[in-house]
N, C-alpha and C positions, 0 to 999 in steps of 0.2 A: 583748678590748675592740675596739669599732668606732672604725678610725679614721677620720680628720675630712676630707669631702668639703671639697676647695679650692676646686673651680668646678664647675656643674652648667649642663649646657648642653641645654635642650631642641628641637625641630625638629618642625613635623609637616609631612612630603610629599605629595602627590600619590603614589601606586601606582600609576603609568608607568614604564619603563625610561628616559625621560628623567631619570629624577630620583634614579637610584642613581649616579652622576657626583657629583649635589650631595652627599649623604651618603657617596663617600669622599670627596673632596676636604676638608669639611667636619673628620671623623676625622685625615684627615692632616695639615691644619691643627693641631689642637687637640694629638696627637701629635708634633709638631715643637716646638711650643711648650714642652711639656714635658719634654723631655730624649730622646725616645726614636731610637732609632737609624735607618739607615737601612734596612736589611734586618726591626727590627720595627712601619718604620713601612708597606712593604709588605705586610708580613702584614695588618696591624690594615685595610689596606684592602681586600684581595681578601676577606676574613673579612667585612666589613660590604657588600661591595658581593655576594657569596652571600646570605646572610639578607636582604638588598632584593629581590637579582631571585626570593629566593620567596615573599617577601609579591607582588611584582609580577604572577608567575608563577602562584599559585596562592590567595590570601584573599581576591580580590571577584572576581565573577561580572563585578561594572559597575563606576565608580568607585569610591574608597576612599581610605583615608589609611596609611601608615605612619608610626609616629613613630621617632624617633631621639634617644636621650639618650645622654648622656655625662658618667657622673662622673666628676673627676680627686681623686685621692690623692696624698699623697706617692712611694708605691710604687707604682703602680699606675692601671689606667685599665680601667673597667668602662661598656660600652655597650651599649645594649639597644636591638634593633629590635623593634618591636611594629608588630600591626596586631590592625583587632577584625572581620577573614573570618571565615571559615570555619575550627571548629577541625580539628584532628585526633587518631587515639588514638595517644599517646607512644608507647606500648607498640610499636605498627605500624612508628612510627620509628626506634626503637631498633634491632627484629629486622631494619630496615635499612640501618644503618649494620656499617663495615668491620669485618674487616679486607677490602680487596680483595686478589681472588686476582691474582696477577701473569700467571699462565698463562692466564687468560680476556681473550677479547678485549675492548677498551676498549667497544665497542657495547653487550656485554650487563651492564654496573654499569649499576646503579639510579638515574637522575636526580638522584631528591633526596636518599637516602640518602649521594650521592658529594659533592654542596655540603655534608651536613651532616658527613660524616667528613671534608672538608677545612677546614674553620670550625673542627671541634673539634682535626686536627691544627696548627693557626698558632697557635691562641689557648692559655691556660695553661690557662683553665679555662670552660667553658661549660654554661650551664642552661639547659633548654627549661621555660617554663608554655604550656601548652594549654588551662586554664579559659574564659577570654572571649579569642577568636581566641589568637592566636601570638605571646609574648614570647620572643625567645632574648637568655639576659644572657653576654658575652663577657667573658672579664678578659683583659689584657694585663698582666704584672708589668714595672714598669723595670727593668733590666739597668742597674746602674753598672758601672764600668771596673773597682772592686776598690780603686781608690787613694782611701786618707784624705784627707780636702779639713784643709787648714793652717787657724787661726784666720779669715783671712779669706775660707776658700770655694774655694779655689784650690788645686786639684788638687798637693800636694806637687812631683810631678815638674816642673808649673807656675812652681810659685812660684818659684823664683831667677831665672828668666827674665824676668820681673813684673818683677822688682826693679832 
């Protein structure tokens, strides 16, 4: 069972590198509001500011848009940059992405293949659609502490201090 989207937040940018700045900052906003820590609240932006500069980088010729959505779940935070460029074939992508060899020098990995295998290493879980241009959907799972929150919400080890 699908659970229940809390806030949906949509954005359409400009496909400029001006504008992958707004859409992290954006994420890390929306990310902070929600519980998420600090070390996954870097990830979720290096990960979304990757997937801008390649719509930037590589879906219009001339102007264009990217959009930027952001579902929030209880558990979880799934965000999708899209644009409607130029598609590409998965398949092409796939054959390259990592593993990277450690023994090669950093010059000869693959451009895109090395934004797409680091988007897919920070995030929990990522899907590319290629039908009309390029959606990549990214999940971030919350990471709670582990401690049972007391009746009213407050972290046990919290609560007598509350009081």
């Amino acid at each position: 069972m699908e659970k229940e989207v809390i806030d949906h937040i949509e954005m359409k940018l400009p496909a400029r590198a001006e504008y992958v700045g707004v859409a992290r900052l954006t994420v890390s906003g929306i990310a902070s509001r929600a519980g998420y820590s600090y070390d996954d609240i870097e990830d979720l932006k290096v990960a979304v500011a990757e997937a801008c500069t390649n719509v930037v980088d590589h879906a219009y010729k001339h102007d264009g848009f990217m959009g930027l959505f952001c579902d929030l779940y209880e558990d979880k935070i799934e965000i999708v940059v899209s644009d409607r460029g130029q598609s590409f074939h998965l398949e092409d992508i796939k054959r390259g992405l990592g593993p990277i060899d450690a023994e090669k020098p950093i010059e000869d990995l693959k451009e895109g293949g090395l934004g797409l295998f680091l988007i897919d290493s920070l995030m929990d879980e990522v899907e590319i659609n290629g039908e009309t241009g390029v959606a990549i959907v990214m999940t971030k799972f919350l990471q709670r502490d582990g401690r049972e929150p007391d009746v009213n919400g407050i972290p046990t080890a919290n609560a007598q201090k509350q009081q």
